[in-house]
C-alpha positions in Angstrom: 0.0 0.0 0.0 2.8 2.2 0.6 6.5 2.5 -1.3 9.6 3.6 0.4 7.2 5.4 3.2 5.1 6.9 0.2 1.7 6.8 0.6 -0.7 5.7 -2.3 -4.2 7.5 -2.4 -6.2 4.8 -4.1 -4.6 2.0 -1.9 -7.2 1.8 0.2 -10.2 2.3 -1.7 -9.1 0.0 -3.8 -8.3 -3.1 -1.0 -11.2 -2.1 0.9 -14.1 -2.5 -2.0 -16.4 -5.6 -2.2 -14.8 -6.6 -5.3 -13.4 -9.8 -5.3 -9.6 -10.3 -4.5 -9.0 -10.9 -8.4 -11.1 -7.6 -9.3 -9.2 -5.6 -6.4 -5.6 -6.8 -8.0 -6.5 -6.4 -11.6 -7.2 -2.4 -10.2 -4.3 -2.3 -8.3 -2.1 -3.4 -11.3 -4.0 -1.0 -13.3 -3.3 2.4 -11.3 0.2 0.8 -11.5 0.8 1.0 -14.8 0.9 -2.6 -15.1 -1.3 -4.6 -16.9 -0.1 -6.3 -19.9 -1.3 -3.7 -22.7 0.1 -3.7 -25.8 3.1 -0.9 -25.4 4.3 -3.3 -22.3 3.8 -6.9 -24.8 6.1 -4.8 -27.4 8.8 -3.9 -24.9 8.8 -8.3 -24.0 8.8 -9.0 -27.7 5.5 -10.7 -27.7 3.7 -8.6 -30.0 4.8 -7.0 -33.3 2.6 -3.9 -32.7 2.1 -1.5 -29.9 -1.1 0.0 -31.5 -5.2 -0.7 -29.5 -6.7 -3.4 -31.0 -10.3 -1.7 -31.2 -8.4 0.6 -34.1 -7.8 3.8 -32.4 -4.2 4.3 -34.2 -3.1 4.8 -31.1 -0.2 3.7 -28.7 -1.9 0.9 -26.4 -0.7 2.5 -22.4 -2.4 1.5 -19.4 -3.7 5.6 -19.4 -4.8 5.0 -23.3 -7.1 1.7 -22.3 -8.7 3.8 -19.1 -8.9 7.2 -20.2 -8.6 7.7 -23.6 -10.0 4.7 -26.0 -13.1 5.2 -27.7 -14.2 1.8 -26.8 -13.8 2.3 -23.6 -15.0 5.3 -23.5 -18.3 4.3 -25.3 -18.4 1.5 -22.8 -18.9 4.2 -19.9 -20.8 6.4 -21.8 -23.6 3.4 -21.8 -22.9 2.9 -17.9 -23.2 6.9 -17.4 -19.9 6.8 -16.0 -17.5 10.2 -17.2 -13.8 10.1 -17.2 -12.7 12.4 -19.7 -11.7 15.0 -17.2 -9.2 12.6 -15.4 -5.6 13.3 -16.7 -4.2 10.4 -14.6 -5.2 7.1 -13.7 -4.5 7.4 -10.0 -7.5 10.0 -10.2 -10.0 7.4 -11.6 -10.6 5.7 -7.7 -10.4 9.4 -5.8 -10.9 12.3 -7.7 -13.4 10.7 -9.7 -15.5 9.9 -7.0 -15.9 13.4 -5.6 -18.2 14.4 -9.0 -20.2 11.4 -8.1 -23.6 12.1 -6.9 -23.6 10.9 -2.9 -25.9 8.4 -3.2 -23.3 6.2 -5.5 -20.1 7.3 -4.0 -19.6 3.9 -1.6 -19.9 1.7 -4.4 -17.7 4.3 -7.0 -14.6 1.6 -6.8 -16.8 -1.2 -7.2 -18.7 0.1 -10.3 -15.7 1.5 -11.8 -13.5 -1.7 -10.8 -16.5 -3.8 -12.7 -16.5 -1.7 -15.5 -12.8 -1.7 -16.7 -12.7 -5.4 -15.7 -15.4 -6.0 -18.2 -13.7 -3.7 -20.5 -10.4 -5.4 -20.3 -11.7 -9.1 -20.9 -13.5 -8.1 -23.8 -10.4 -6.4 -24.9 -8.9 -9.3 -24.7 -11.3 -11.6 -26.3 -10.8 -9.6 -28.9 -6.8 -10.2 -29.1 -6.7 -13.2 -28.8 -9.7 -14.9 -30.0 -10.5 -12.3 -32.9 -14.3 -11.4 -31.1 -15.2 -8.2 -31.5 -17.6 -8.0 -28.5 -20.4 -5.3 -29.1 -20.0 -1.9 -27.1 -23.8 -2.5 -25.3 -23.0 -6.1 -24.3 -19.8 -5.5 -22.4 -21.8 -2.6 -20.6 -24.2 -5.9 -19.5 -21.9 -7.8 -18.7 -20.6 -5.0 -16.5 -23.7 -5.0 -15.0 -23.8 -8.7 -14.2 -20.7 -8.6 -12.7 -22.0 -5.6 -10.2 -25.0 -7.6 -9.2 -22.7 -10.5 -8.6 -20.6 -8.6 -6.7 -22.7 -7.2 -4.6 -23.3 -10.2 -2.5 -20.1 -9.3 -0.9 -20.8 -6.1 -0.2 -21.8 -4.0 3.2 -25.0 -2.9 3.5 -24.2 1.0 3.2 -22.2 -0.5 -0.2 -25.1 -2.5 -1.3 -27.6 0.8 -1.2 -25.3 2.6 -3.1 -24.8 -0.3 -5.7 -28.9 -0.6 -5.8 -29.2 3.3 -7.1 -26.2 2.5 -10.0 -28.3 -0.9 -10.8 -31.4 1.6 -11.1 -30.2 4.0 -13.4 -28.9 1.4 -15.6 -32.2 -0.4 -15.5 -33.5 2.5 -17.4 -30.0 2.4 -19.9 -30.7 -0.9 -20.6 -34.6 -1.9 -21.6 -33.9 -4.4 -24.2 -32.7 -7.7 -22.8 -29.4 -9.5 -23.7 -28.2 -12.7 -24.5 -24.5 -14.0 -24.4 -22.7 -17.3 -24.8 -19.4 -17.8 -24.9 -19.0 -20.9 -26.4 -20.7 -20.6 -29.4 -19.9 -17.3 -30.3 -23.3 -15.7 -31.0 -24.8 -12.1 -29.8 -28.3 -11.6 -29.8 -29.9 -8.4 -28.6 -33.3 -8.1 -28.8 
């Protein structure tokens, strides 16, 4: 939580949420820097290409997949979630929050933990199995894993979780369907 006696903001938000252990490290390696995007696969020779798979033209950096891709962007939009104005990613668990209305503000790191986790494995279904996941079922599927995760959550955490869950409710009036092993998307 701390390096060479210094402090890090998000630390505790981060540790502390009802996500599970695997959520809470994947957004602990994210503030980090250190989840294996693209720029970081070019630098271990495992890719040929440092550009974002969804086509941006862009260089693939940890602050590129959380702040600045259009996918990911178009992922939050959907969830009514903003983080254009954030310039770093340390910001996203903190400063963030504080534009949040107060009735979501204890579940923020959940929601926005959920959200970039869903982003990231569709990201990566789409490097390395070549399935382009649809914008509006990621956003489900971010949804899902919020109501999953809430059955770990506090009470004062669950309330704030139930008032995200309603406003997407209204986002979301078509239902969904998803499966993995065959491949197929239907929306309806």
């Amino acid at each position: 939580m701390n390096w060479g006696g210094i402090r890090q903001e998000s630390a505790e938000s981060i540790w502390r949420c009802a996500a599970p252990k695997k959520g809470n490290f994947f957004a602990w390696l994210l503030i980090k820097g250190r989840i294996k995007v693209r720029v970081v696969l070019l630098r271990q020779n495992i890719v040929d290409d440092e550009r974002c798979p969804f086509g941006c033209k862009e260089r693939e950096t940890t602050e590129h997949f959380a702040l600045n891709c259009g996918r990911t962007i178009q992922i939050l939009a959907l969830l009514g979630i903003n983080l254009t104005s954030c310039e770093k990613l340390t910001n996203i668990f903190d400063t963030a929050r504080e534009r949040c209305p107060p009735q979501k503000k204890k579940a923020w790191t959940l929601v926005i933990t959920a959200a970039l986790w869903s982003t990231w494995f569709a990201r990566n279904r789409n490097v390395f199995d070549d399935v382009d996941i649809p914008v509006h079922i990621v956003a489900k599927q971010c949804i899902d894993t919020c109501k999953l995760w809430t059955l770990r959550a506090k009470h004062r955490e669950k309330a704030s979780i139930q008032h995200w869950l309603a406003d997407w409710t209204v986002q979301f009036p078509y239902s969904v369907c998803f499966c993995f092993s065959s491949r197929c998307y239907l929306s309806l």
